[in-house]
VOPAGU-2260 file (C-alpha; in pm, 1 decimal, decimal comma):
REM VOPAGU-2260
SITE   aa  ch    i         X         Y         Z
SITE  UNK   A    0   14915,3   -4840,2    7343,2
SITE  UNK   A    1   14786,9   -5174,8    7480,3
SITE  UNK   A    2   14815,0   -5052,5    7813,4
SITE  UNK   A    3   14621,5   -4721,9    7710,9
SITE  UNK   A    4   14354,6   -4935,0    7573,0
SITE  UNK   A    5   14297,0   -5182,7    7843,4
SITE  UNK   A    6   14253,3   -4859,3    8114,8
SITE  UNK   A    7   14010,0   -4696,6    7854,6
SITE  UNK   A    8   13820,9   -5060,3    7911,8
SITE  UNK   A    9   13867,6   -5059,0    8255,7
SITE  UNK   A   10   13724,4   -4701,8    8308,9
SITE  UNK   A   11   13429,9   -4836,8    8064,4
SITE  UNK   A   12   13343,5   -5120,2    8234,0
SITE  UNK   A   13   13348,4   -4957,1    8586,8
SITE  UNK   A   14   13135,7   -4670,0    8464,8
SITE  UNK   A   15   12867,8   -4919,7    8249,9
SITE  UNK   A   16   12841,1   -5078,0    8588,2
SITE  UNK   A   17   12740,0   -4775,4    8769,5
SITE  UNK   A   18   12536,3   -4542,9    8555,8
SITE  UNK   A   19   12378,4   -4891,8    8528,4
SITE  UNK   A   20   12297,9   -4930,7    8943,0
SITE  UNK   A   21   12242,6   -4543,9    8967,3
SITE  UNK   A   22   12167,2   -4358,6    8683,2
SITE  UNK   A   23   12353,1   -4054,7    8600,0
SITE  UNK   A   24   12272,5   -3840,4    8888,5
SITE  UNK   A   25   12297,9   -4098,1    9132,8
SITE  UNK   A   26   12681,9   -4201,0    8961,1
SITE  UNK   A   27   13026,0   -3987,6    9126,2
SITE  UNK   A   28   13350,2   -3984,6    8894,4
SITE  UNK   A   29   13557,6   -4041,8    9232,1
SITE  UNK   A   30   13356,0   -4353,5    9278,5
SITE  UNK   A   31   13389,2   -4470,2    8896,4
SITE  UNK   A   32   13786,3   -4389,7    8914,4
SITE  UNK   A   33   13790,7   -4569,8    9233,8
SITE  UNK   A   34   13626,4   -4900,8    9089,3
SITE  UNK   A   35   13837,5   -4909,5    8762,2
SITE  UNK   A   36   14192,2   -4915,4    9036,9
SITE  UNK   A   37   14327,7   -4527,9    8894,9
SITE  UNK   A   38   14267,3   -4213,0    8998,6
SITE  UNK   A   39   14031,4   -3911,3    8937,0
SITE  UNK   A   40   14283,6   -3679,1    8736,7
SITE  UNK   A   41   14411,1   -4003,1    8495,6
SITE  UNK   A   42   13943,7   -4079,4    8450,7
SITE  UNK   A   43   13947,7   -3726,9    8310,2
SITE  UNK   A   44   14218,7   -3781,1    8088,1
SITE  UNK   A   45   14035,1   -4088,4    7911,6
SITE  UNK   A   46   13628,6   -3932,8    7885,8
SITE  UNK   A   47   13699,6   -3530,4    7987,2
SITE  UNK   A   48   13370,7   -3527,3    8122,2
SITE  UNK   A   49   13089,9   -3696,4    8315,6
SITE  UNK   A   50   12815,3   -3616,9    8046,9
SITE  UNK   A   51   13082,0   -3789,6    7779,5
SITE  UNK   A   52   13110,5   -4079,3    7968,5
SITE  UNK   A   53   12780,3   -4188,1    8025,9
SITE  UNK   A   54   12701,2   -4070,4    7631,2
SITE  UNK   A   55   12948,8   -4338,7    7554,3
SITE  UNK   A   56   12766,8   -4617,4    7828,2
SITE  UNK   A   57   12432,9   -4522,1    7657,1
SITE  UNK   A   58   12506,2   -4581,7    7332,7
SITE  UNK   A   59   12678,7   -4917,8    7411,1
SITE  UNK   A   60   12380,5   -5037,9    7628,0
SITE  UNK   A   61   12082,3   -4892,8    7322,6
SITE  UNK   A   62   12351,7   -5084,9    7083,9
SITE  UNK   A   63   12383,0   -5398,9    7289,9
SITE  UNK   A   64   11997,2   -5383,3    7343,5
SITE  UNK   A   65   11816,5   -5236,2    7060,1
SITE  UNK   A   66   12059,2   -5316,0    6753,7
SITE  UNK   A   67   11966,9   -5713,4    6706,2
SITE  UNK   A   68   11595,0   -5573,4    6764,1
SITE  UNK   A   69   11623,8   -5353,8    6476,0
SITE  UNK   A   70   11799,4   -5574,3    6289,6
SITE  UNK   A   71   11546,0   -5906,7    6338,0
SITE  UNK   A   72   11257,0   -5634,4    6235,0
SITE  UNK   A   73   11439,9   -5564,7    5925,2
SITE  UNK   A   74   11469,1   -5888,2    5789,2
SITE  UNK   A   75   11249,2   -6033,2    5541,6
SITE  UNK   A   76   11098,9   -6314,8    5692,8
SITE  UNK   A   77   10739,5   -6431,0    5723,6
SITE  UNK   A   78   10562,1   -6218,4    5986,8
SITE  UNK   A   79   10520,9   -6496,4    6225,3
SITE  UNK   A   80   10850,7   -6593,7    6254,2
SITE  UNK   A   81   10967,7   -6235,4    6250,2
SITE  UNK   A   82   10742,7   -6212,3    6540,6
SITE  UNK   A   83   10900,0   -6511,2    6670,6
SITE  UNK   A   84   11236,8   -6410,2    6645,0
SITE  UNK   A   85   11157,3   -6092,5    6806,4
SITE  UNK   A   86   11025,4   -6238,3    7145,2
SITE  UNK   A   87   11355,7   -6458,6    7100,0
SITE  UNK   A   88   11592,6   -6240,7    7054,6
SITE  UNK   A   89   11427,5   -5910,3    7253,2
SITE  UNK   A   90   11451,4   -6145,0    7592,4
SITE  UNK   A   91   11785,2   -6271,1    7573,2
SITE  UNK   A   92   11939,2   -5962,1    7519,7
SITE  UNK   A   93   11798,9   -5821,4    7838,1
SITE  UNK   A   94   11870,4   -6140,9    7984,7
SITE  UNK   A   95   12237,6   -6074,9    7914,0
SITE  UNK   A   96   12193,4   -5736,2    8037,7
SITE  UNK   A   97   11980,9   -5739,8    8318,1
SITE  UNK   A   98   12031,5   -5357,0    8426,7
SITE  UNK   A   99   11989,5   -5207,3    8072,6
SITE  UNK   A  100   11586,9   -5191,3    8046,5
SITE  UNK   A  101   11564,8   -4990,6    8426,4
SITE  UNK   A  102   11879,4   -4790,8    8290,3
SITE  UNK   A  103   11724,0   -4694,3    7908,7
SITE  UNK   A  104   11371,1   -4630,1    8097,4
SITE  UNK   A  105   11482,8   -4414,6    8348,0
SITE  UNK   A  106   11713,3   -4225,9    8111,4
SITE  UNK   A  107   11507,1   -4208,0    7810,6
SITE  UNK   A  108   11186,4   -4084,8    8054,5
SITE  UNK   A  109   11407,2   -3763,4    8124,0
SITE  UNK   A  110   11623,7   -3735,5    7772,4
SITE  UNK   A  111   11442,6   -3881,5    7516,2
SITE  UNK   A  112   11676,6   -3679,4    7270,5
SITE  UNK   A  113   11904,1   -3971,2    7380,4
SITE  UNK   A  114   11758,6   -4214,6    7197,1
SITE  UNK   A  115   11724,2   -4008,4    6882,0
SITE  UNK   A  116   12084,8   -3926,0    6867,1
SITE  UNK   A  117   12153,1   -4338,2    6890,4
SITE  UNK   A  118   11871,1   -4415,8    6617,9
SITE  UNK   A  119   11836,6   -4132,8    6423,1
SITE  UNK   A  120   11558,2   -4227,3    6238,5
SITE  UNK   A  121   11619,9   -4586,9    6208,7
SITE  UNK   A  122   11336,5   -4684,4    6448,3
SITE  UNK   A  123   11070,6   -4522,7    6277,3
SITE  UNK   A  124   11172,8   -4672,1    5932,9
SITE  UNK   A  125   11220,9   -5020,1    6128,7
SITE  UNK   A  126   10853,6   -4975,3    6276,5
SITE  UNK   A  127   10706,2   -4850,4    5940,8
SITE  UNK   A  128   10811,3   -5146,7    5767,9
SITE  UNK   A  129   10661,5   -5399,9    6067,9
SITE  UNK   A  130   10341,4   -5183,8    6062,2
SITE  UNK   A  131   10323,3   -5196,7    5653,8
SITE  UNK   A  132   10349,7   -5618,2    5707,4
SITE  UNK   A  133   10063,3   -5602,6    6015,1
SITE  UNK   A  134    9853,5   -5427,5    5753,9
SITE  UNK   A  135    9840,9   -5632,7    5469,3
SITE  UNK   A  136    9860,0   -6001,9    5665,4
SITE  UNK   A  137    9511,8   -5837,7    5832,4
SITE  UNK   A  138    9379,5   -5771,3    5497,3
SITE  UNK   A  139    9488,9   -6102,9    5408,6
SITE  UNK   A  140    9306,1   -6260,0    5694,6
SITE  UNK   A  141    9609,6   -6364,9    5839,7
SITE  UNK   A  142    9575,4   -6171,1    6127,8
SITE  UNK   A  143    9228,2   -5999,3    6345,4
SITE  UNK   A  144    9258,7   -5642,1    6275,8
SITE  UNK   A  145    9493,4   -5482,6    6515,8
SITE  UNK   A  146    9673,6   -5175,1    6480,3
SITE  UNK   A  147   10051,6   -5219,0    6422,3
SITE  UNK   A  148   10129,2   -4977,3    6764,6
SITE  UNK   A  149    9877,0   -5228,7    6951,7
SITE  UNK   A  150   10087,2   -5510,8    6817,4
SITE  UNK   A  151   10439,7   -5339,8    6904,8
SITE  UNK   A  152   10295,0   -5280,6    7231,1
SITE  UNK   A  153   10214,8   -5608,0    7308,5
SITE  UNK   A  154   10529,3   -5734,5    7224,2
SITE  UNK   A  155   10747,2   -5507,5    7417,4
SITE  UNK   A  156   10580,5   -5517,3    7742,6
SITE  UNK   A  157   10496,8   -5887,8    7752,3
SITE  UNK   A  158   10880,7   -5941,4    7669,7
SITE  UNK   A  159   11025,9   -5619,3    7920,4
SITE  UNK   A  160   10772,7   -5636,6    8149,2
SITE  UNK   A  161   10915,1   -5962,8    8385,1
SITE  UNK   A  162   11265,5   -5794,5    8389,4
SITE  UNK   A  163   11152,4   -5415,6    8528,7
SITE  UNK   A  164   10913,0   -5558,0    8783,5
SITE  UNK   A  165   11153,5   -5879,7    8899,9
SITE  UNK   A  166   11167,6   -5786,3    9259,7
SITE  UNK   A  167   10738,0   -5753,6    9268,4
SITE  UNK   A  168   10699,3   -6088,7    9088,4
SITE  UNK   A  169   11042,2   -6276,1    9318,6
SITE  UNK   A  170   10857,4   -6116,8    9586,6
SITE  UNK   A  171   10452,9   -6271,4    9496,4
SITE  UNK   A  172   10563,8   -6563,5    9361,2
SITE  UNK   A  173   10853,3   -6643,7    9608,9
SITE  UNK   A  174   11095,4   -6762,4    9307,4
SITE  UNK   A  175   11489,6   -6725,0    9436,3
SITE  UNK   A  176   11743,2   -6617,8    9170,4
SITE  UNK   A  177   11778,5   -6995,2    8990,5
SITE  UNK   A  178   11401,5   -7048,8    8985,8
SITE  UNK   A  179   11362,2   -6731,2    8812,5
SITE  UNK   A  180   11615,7   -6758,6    8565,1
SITE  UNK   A  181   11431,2   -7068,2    8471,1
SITE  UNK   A  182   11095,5   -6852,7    8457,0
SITE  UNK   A  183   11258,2   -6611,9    8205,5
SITE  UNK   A  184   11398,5   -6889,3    7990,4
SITE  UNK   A  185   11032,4   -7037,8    7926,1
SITE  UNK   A  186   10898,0   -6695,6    7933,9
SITE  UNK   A  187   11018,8   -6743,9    7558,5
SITE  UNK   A  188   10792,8   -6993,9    7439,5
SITE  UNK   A  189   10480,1   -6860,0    7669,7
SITE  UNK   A  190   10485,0   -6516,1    7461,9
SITE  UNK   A  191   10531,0   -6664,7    7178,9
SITE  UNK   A  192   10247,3   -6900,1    7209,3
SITE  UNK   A  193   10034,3   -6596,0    7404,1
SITE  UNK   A  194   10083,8   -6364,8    7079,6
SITE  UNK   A  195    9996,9   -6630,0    6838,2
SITE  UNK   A  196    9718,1   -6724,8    6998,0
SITE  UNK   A  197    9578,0   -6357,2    7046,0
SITE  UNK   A  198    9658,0   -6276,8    6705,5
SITE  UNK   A  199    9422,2   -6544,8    6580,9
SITE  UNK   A  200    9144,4   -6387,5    6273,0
């Protein structure tokens, strides 16, 4: 049984790696058997099929990813340091998996039914209650008027944006690998500060 288990991990961990790198079409079963040390007949005894397989990476990457998201939007805190924990949270998560943002994007641009079956409708219910707190701390004053989707937006791609487009920026700035790791760790407080700032009344 142990043994049984710790080949289902292997297979796993081989095949996370690769739909990761290549996507689905761009992933081969011979190459994932290959990579976990079995072969192709003993893969298709653990996942039957290619399409279960990466169904079963996707949902661990979106849970990985997107669960302590939902979760920190949940919460009742104050807005700010929802916001806060957000940026915090959002950016070491893809920090800790650096192929999952290119992997959900690409997948979720061509099966966006994906994502539904992971969430259900957990995001929008997650989103309505952030958007419900954007309105009233504008009314308040708290806030300038902004839409909650403008808000959302912002967040996301200030937070995604320096992990899809890390070869441009290495590339312009001329950061190596250590440097930029150090970029993404204060890339925490900048957003943080950026969206407080813009969010000034």
């Amino acid at each position: 049984m142990a043994s049984d288990r710790n080949t289902e991990k292997r297979i796993f961990e081989a095949a996370k790696a690769i739909f990761h790198e290549r996507g689905y079409h761009g992933a081969r079963m011979q190459e994932i058997a290959r990579r976990a040390g079995i072969n192709q007949s003993m893969l298709h005894y653990y996942f039957r099929s290619k399409e279960g397989l990466f169904e079963a990476v996707f949902r661990a990457t979106a849970g990985e990813v997107l669960t302590p998201v939902f979760e920190v939007l949940s919460a009742d805190l104050p807005l700010s340091e929802k916001l806060d924990r957000f940026v915090e949270i959002y950016i070491d998560q893809v920090s800790a998996n650096p192929y999952a943002p290119g992997f959900l994007l690409e997948e979720l641009s061509h099966h966006p039914d994906h994502l539904r079956r992971f969430a259900g409708d957990r995001g929008k219910v997650v989103f309505e209650k952030l958007a419900g707190e954007v309105r009233e701390a504008v009314v308040r004053g708290e806030l300038r008027p902004i839409s909650p989707e403008d808000l959302f937006a912002n967040l996301v791609a200030l937070c995604l944006f320096p992990f899809i487009a890390r070869p441009i920026l290495q590339t312009v700035t001329g950061l190596d690998d250590d440097a930029y790791r150090s970029f993404l760790r204060r890339r925490k407080r900048e957003v943080r500060r950026f969206i407080h700032h813009a969010l000034k009344p």
